[in-house]
N, C-alpha and C positions, 0 to 999 in steps of 0.2 A: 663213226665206227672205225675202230683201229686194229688191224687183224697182224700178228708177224708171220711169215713163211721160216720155218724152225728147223735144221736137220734133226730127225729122230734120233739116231746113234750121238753126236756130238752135245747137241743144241746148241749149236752155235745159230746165230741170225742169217740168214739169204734172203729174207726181204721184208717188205711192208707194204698193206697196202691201208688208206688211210682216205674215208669219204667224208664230205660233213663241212658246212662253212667255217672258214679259218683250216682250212687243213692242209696249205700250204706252209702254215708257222712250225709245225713239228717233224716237216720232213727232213729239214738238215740235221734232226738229232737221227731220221732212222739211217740216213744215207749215211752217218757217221759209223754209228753201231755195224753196218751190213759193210764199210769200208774196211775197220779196225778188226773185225773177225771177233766181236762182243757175241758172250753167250748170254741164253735169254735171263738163267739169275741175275748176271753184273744188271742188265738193263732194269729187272723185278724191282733190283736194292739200290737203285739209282735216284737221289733224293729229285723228286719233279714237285715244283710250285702247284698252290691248290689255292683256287683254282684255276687251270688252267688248259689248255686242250691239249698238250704234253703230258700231260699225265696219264693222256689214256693210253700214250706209250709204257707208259710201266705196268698200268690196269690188265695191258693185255698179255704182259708179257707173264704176270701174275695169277692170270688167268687160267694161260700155258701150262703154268704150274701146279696149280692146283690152290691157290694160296689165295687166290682171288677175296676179298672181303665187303668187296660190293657185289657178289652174285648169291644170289640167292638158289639155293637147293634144298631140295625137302628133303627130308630122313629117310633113309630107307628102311624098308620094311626088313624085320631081323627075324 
């Protein structure tokens, strides 16, 4: 699981938190992001290798978004 901590006003990144075997391998891309002052779009549209457990860095950042394409959500009722 890959979660960002997101400012609301800005969106820029302040953190990540990131469980799951191998989830040492994509922490130097979040420490970079939360260093560089990267908003969560640049990270969305950040090409990440598939497959790979880097990728849920962008998945989530996607997510954030609303852009997400692996979640699933049912329709709403209109």
């Amino acid at each position: 699981m890959t979660r960002w901590r997101i400012d609301p006003e800005t969106q820029q990144v302040l953190g990540c938190g990131i469980v799951g075997p191998g989830a040492g391998d994509p922490v130097s891309e979040a420490v970079l992001a939360i260093e560089m002052g990267a908003h969560v779009r640049g990270v969305a549209e950040s090409v990440h290798p598939h497959p790979t457990f880097s990728e849920t860095l962008a998945g989530a950042a996607a997510a954030h978004l609303g852009l997400a394409t692996g979640i699933y959500r049912p329709r709403r009722a209109r």
